[in-house]
N, C-alpha and C positions, 0 to 999 in steps of 0.2 A: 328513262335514262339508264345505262348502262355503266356499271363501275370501268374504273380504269385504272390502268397501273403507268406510270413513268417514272424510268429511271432519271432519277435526278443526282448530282456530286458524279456523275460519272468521270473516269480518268480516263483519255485517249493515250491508244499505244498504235503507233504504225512502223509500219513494218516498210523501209524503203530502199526496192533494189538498187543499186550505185555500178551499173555496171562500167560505171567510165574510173571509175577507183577502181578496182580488182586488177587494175593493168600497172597500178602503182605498189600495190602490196608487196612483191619481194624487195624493192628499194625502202618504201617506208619499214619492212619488219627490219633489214638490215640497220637503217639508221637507230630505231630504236633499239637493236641490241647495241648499237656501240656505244648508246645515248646512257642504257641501262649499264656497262659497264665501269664508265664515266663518272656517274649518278652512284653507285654500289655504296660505296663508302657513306652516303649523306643519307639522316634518320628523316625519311618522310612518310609520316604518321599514315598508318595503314598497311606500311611493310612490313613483311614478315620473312622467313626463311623461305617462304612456301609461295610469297605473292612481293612481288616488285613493284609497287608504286612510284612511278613519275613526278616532276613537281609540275605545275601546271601551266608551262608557260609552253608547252607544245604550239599553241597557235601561233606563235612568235616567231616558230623556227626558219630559219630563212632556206633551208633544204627544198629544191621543186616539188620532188614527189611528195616532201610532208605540206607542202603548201596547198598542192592541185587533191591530196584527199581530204584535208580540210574543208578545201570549195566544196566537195565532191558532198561532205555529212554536214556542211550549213546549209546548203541549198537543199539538201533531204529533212531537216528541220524545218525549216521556210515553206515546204511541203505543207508538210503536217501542220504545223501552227497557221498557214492560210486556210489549211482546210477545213477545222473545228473552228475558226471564226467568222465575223458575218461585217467584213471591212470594206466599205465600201470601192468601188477599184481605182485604185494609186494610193492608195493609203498603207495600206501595209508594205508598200515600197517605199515609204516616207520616212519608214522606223527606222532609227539608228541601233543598230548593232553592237553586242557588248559579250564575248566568248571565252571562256578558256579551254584548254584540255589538258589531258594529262595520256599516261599508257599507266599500263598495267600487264606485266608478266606474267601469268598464272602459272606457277609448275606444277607437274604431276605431284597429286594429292594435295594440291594449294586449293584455292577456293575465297573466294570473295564474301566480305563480310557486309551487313548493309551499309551501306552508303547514302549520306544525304549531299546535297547542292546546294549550303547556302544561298540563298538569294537570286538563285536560279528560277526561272521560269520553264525551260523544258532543258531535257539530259538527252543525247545521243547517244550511241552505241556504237561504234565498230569495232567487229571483230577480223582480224584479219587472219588468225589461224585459231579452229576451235579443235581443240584434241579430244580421239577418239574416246567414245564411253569406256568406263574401266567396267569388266565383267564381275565383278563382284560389288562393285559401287552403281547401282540400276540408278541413281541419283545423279550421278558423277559429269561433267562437261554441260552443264543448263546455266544457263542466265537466271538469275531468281530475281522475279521482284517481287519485294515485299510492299503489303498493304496492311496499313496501319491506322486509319481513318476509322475503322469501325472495332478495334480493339479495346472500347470499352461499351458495347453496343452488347446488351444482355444474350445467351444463348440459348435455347432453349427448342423442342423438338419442333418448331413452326419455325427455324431458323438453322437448323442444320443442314437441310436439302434443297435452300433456296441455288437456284441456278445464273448463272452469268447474264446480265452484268451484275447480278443483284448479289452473289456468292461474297461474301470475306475471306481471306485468306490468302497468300502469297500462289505465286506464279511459277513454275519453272517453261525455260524455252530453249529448245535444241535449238 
């Protein structure tokens, strides 16, 4: 018999094109700058000079386009979450639904700190404008995810060169 390796605690990341939202995006960035000017005055924890945080009742907004790209990044969640599960068929169509969202501004040299989801099951992402890399920042314009589940997981030279999915360590993504 032959040894084996499996990965096990893995985290699924998908990556889901939305071409039917990209037709909404000048409306939706509009709305949320007028949303973000609106909003400027009120302290919601994670703003900064550098990064504008929304409060999170985006899914609420009764605006079209923020409505139809809403459908657009649940039904690309709905994706993912049927596809790392093993539900028998009509059942995951059975589930009742529970959302929020929020925006988030990033201005040049701004940058996102980590963030958790209470009581979240899975996080989306859209971005609707990502700004170009700063040439002196090789860092600068990445999505980071950080990975924290094995931060107290000893280190030592049998563990520094382990490779994906097995690696610890946070993520950047263009």
């Amino acid at each position: 018999m032959q040894p084996t390796i499996t990965p096990i605690l893995a985290t699924p990341l998908g990556v889901v094109p939305l071409p039917a939202a990209a037709r909404w995006n000048t409306a939706v960035a509009e709305l949320v700058m007028r949303r973000a000017a609106a909003d400027a005055s009120k302290a919601v924890p994670g703003s900064s000079p550098l990064v504008q945080v929304g409060s999170d009742d985006a899914m609420t907004w009764e605006d079209e386009p923020m409505r139809a790209i809403m459908a657009e990044i649940l039904r690309g969640i709905a994706w993912v979450a049927r596809g790392v599960n093993g539900f028998p068929p009509g059942e995951f169509e059975s589930l009742a639904l529970q959302a929020r969202a929020s925006y988030l501004i990033v201005h040049r040299d701004g940058g996102l700190g980590a963030r958790n989801h209470p009581m979240s099951a899975w996080t989306g992402i859209y971005c609707l404008e990502a700004p170009e890399p700063a040439p002196e920042r090789p860092d600068s314009a990445l999505l980071r995810i950080y990975e924290s589940r094995m931060g107290n997981m000893f280190a030592d030279a049998t563990t520094d060169t382990m490779v994906l999915p097995f690696r610890p360590g946070h993520y950047g993504y263009q």
